[in-house]
N, CA, C and O atoms as CSV, one atom per row, in Angstrom:
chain,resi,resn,atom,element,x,y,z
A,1,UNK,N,N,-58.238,-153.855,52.593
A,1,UNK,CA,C,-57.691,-154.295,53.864
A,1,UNK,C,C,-56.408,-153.534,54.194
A,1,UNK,O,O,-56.075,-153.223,55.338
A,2,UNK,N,N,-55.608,-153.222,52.901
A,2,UNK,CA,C,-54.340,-152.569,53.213
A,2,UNK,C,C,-54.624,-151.149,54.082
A,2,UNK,O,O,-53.874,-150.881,55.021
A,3,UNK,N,N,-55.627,-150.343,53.763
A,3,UNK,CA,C,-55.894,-149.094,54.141
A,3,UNK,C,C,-56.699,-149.202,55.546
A,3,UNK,O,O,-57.014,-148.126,56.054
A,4,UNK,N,N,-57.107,-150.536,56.307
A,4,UNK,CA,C,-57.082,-150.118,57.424
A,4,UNK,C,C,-55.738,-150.830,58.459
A,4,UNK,O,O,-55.616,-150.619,59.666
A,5,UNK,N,N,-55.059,-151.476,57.829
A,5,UNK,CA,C,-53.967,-152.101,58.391
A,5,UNK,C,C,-53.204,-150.879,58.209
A,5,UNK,O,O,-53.465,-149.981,59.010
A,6,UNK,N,N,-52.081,-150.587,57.096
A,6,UNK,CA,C,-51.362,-149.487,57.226
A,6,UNK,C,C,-51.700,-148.375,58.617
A,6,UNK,O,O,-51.001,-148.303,59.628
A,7,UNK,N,N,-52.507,-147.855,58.438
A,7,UNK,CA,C,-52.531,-146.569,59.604
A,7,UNK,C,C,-52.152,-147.142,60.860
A,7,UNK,O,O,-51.405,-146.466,61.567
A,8,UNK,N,N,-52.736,-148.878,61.493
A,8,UNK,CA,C,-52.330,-149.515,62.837
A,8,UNK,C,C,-50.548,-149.502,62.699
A,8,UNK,O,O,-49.866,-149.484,63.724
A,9,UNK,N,N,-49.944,-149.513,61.390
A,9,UNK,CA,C,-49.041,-150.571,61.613
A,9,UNK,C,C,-48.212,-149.236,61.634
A,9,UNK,O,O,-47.017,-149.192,61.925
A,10,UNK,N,N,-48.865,-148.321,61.345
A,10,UNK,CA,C,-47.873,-146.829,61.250
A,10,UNK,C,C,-47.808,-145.967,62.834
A,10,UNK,O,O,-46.970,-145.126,63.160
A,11,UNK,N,N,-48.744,-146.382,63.498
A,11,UNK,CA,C,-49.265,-146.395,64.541
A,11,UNK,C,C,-48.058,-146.776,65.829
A,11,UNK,O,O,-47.537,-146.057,66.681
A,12,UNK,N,N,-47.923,-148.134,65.530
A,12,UNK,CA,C,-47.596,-149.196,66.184
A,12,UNK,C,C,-45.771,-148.949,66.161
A,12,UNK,O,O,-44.997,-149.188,67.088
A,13,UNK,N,N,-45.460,-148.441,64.882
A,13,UNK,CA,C,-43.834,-148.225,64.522
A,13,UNK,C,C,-43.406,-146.311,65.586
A,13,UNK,O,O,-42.462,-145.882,66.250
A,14,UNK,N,N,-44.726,-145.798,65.151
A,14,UNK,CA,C,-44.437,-144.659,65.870
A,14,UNK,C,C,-44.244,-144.513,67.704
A,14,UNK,O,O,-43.587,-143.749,68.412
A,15,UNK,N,N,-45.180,-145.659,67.990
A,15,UNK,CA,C,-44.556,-145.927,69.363
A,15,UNK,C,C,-43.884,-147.008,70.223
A,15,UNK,O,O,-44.082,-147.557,71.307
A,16,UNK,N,N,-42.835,-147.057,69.038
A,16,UNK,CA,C,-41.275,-147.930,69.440
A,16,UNK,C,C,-41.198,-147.011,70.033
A,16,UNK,O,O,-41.638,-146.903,71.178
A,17,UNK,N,N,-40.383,-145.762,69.141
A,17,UNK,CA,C,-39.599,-144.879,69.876
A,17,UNK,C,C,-40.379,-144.309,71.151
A,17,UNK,O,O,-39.961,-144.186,72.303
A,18,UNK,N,N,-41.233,-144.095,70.787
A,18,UNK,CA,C,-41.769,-142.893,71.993
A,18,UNK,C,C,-41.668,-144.351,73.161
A,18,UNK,O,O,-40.966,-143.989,74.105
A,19,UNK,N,N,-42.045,-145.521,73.321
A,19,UNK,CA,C,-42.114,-145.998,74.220
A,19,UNK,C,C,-40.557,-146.365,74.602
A,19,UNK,O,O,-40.444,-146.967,75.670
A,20,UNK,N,N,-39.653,-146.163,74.071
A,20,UNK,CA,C,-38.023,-146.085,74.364
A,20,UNK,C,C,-38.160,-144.990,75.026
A,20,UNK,O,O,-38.050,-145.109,76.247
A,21,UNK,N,N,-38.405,-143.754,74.535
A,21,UNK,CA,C,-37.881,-142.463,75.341
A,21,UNK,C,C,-38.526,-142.643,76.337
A,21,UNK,O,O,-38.142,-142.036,77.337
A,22,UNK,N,N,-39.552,-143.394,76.437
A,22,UNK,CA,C,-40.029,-142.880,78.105
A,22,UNK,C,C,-39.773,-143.715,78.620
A,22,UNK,O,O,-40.041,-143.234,79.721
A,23,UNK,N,N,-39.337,-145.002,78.922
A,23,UNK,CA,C,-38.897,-146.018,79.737
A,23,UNK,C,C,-37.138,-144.956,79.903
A,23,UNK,O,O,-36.714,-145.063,81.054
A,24,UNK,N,N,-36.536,-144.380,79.314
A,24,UNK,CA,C,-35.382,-143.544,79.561
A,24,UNK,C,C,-35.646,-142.498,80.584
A,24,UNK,O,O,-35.014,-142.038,81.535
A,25,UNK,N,N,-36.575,-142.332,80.153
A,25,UNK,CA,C,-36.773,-140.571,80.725
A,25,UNK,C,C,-37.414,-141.122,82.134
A,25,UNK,O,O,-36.899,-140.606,83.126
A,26,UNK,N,N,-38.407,-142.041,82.379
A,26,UNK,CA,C,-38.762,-142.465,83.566
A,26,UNK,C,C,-37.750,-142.955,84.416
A,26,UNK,O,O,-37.687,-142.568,85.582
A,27,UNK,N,N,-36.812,-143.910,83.865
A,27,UNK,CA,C,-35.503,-144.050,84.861
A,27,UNK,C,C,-34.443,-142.972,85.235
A,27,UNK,O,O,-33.591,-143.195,86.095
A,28,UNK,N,N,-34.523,-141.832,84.579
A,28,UNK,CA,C,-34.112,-140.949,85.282
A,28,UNK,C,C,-35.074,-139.541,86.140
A,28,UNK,O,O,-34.673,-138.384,86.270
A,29,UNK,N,N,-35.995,-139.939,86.473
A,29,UNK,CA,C,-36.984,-139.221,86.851
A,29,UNK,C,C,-38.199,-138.171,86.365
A,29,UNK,O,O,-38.814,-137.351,87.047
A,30,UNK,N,N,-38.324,-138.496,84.920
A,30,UNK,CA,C,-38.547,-137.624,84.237
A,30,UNK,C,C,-40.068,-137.907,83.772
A,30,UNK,O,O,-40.312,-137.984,82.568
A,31,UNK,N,N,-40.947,-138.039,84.603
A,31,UNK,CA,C,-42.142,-138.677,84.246
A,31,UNK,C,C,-43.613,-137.555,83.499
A,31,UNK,O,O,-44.453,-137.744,82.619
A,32,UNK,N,N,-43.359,-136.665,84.219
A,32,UNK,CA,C,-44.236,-135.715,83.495
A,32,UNK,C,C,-44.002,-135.407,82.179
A,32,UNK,O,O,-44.880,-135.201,81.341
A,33,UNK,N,N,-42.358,-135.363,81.926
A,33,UNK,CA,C,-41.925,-135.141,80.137
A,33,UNK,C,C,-42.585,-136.330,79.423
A,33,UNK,O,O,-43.139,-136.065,78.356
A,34,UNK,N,N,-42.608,-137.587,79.849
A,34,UNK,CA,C,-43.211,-138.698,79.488
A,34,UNK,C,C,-44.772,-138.421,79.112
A,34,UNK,O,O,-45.151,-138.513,77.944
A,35,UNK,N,N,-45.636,-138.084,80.157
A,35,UNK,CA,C,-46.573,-138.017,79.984
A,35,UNK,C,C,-47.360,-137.040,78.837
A,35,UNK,O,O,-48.333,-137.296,78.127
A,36,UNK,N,N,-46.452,-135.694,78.967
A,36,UNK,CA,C,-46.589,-135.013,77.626
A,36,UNK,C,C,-46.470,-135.349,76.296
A,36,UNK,O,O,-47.347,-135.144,75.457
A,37,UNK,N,N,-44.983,-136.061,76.007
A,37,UNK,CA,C,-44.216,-136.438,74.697
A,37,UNK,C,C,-45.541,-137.755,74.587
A,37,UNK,O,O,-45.804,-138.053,73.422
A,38,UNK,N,N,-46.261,-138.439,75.554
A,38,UNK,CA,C,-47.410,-139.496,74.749
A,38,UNK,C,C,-48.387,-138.580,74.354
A,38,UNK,O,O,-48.939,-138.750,73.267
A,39,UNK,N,N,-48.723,-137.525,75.149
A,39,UNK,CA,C,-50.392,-137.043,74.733
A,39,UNK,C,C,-49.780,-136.611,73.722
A,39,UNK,O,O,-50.445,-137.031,72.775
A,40,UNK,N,N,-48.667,-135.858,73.208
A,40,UNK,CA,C,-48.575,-135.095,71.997
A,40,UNK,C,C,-48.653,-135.728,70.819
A,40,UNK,O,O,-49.174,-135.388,69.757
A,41,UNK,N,N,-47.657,-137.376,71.366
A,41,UNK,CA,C,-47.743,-138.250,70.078
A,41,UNK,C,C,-48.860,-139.040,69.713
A,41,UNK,O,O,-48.865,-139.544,68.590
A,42,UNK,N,N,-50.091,-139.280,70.720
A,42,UNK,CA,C,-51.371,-139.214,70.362
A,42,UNK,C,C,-52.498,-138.422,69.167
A,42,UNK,O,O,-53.277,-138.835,68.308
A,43,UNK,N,N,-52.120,-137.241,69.619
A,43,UNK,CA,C,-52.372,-136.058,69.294
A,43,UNK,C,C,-52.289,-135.860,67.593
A,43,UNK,O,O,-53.129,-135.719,66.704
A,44,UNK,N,N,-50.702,-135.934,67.659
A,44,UNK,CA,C,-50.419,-135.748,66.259
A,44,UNK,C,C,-50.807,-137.106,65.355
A,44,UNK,O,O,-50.758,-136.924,64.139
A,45,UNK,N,N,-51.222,-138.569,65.850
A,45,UNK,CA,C,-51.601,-139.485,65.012
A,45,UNK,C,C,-53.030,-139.416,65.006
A,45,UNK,O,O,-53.564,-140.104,64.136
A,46,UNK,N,N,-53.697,-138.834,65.671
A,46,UNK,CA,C,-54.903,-138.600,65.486
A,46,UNK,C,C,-55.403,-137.513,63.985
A,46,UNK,O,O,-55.940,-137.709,62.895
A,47,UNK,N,N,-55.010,-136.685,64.522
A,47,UNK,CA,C,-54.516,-136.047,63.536
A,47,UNK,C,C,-53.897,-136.508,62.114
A,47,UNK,O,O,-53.824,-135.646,61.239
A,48,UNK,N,N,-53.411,-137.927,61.809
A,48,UNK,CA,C,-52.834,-137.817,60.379
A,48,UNK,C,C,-53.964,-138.521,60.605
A,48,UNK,O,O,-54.501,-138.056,59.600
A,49,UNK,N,N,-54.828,-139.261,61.060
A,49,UNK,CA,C,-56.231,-139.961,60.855
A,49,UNK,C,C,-57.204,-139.378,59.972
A,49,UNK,O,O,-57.819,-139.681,58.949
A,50,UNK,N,N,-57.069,-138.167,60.990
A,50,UNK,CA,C,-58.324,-137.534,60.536
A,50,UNK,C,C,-58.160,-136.651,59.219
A,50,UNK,O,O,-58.960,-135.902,58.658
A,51,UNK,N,N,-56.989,-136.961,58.953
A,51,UNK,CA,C,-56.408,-136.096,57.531
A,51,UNK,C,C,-56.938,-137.804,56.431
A,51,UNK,O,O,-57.785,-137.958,55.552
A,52,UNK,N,N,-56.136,-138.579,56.950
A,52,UNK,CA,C,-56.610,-139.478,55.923
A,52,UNK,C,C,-57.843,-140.030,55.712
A,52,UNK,O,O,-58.266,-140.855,54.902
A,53,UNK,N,N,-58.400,-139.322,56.731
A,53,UNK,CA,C,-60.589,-140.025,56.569
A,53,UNK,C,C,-60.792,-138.921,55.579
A,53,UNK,O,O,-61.541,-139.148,54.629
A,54,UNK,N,N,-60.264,-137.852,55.680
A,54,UNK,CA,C,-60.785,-136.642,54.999
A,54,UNK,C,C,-60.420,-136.995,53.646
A,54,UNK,O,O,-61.406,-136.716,52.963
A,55,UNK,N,N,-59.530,-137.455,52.927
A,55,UNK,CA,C,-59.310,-137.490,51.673
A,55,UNK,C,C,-59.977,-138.967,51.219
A,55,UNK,O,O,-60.447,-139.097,50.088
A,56,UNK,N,N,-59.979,-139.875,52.021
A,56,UNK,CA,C,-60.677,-140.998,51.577
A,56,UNK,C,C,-62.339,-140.708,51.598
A,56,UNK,O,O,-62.882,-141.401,50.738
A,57,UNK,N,N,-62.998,-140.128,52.117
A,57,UNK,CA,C,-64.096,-139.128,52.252
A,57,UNK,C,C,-64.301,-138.544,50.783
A,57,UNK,O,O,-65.040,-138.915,49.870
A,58,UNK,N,N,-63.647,-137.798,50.852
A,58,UNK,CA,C,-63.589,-136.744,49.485
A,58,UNK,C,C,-63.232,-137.651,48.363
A,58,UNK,O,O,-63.619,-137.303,47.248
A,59,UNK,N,N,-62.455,-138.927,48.491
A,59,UNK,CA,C,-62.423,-139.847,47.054
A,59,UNK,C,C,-63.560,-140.900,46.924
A,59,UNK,O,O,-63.827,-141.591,45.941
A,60,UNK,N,N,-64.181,-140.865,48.165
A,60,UNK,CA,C,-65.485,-141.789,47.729
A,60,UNK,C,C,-66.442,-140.785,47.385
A,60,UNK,O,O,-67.133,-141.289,46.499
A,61,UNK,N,N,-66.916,-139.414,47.670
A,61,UNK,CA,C,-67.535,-138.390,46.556
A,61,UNK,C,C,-67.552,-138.388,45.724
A,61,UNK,O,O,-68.519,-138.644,45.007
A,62,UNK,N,N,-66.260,-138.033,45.348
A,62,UNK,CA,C,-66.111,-138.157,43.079
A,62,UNK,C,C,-66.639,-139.276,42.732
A,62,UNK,O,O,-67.289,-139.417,41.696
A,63,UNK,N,N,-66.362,-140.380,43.750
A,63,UNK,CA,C,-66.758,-141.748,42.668
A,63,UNK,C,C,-67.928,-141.975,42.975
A,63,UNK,O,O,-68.275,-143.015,42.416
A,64,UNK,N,N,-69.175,-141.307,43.913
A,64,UNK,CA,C,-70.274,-141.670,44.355
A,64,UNK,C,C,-71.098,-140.731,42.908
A,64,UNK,O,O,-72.115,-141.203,42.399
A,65,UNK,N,N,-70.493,-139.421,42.405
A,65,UNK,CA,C,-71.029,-139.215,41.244
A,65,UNK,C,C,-71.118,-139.492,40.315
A,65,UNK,O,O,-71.851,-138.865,39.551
């Protein structure tokens, strides 16, 4: 259970901030920087996902032999 909770909850901490900077950046007009700084931070958690399916992948192999 820990290993599918962790990744939400790592998830969830990573967009405090980003959802601070853009409630900032939107009150001063800055909405397209917003829209980037989310797809990117999407982007890059997708990305540690798919890094951690890959090794949990590869550790249920060894033990499937």
């Amino acid at each position: 259970m820990l290993r599918r909770v962790l990744p939400l909850t790592l998830f969830l901490l990573l967009l405090i901030p980003a959802a601070a900077f853009g409630s900032e950046a939107e009150m001063e007009g800055h909405k397209e920087y917003v829209t980037e700084f989310f797809i990117g931070m999407i982007v890059l958690i997708l990305l540690v996902f798919a890094l951690i399916a890959g090794f949990e992948a590869r550790r249920a192999r060894r033990n499937a032999e």
